[in-house]
C-alpha angles and dihedrals in degrees: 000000000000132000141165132219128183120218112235103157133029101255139170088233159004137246123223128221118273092232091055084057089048098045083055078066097211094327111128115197117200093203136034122189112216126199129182092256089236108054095062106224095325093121127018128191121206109211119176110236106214116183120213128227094269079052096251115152125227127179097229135172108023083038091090092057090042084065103033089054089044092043089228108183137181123304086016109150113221130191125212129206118185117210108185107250107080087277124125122197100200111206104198131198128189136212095288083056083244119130113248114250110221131190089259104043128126103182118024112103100072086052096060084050089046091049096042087054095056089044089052087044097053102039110103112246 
């Protein structure tokens, strides 16, 4: 399952989709790993999952340093990808709709391009 979220305040942590809840069909787990989807498992990140009173589910402390390492700054796009094992690759886009392009990334630089074509398309001349 994949999903995406924008960052639009600075926040301790994040709250997850209530169909990703829903597709845990009642599992609650108590930890997730997150990676930068392009550097493999090279770095993984624990972050603890806490559930409100209404059951909606937040990564919660280890999130902060997920987005202080990463830089992720306000109106930053991310990408989530699910793998089924409590494990999250974040995909994550700045302001310019390009990917970011980390030390320890494979894969970034055809993304920014990608991203660059559809903005051209789509801007009135």
């Amino acid at each position: 399952m994949e999903f995406f979220t924008i960052i639009l305040e600075k926040s301790s942590r994040q709250v997850l989709p209530d169909n990703f809840v829903k597709m845990l069909d009642g599992h609650r787990p108590q930890n997730m790993k997150l990676r930068q989807a392009g550097n493999g498992l090279r770095k993984l990140w624990d972050v603890e999952v806490v559930f409100d009173t209404d059951g909606s589910m937040y990564l919660d402390r280890g999130w902060k340093q997920f987005i202080h390492a990463y830089d992720l700054r306000h109106r930053y796009f991310l990408v989530f990808r699910y793998d089924g094992n409590a494990t999250f690759a974040v995909k994550v886009f700045d302001t310019t709709m390009c990917r970011r392009r980390y030390q320890d990334d494979d894969d970034a630089s055809m993304l920014c391009l990608f991203f660059l074509s559809i903005r051209l398309c789509l801007t009135p001349i």
